[in-house]
N, C-alpha and C positions, 0 to 999 in steps of 0.2 A: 291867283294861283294858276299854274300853268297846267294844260292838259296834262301834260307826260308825267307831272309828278302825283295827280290825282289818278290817277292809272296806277302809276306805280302802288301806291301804297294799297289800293284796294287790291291787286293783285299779292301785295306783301302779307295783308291781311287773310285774304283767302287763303293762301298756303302754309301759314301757321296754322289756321283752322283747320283744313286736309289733314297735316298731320298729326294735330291733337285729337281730333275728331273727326277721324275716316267714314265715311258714310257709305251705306250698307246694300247694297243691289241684288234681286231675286234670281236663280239662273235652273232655268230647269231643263232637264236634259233626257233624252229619252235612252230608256235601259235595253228594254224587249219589248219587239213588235211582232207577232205572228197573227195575221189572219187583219179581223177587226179588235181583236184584244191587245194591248198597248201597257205598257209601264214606263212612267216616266218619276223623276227625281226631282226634285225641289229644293236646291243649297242656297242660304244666305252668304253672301260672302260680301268682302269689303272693297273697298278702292286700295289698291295695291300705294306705298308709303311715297314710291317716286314718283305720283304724280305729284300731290301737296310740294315736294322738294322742288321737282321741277319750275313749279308756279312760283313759288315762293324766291328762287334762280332769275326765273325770268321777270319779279317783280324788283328784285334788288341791281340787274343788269338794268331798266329802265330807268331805276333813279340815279345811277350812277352815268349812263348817258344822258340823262337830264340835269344834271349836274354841271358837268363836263362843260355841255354846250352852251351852258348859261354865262361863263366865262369869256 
């Protein structure tokens, strides 16, 4: 099996995942500072949808240049 097509497909893999199952990163942010006293903010948020596409893009360009050149 060739590199490029093992590549491919783990990347084809991973980005159906992305966007089935976006996964979730902490973001905390500060609100008000005055002196030593502080308040900050704490959002869960997710992986925005275009990246999972993106990969998912660059995993189906790969196998179609591996494809290609295999000819």
């Amino acid at each position: 099996m060739k590199a490029s097509l093992i590549v491919a497909l783990v990347l084809i893999a991973g980005g159906i995942f992305l966007i089935v199952h976006p996964p979730h990163y902490a973001s905390r942010q500060s609100v008000f500072k005055l002196g030593t006293l502080q308040a900050s903010v704490r959002q869960e948020r997710e992986l925005p949808g275009w990246v999972g596409g993106t990969v998912l893009g660059v995993g189906v360009g790969v196998l179609a240049l591996g494809l290609l050149k295999k000819r």
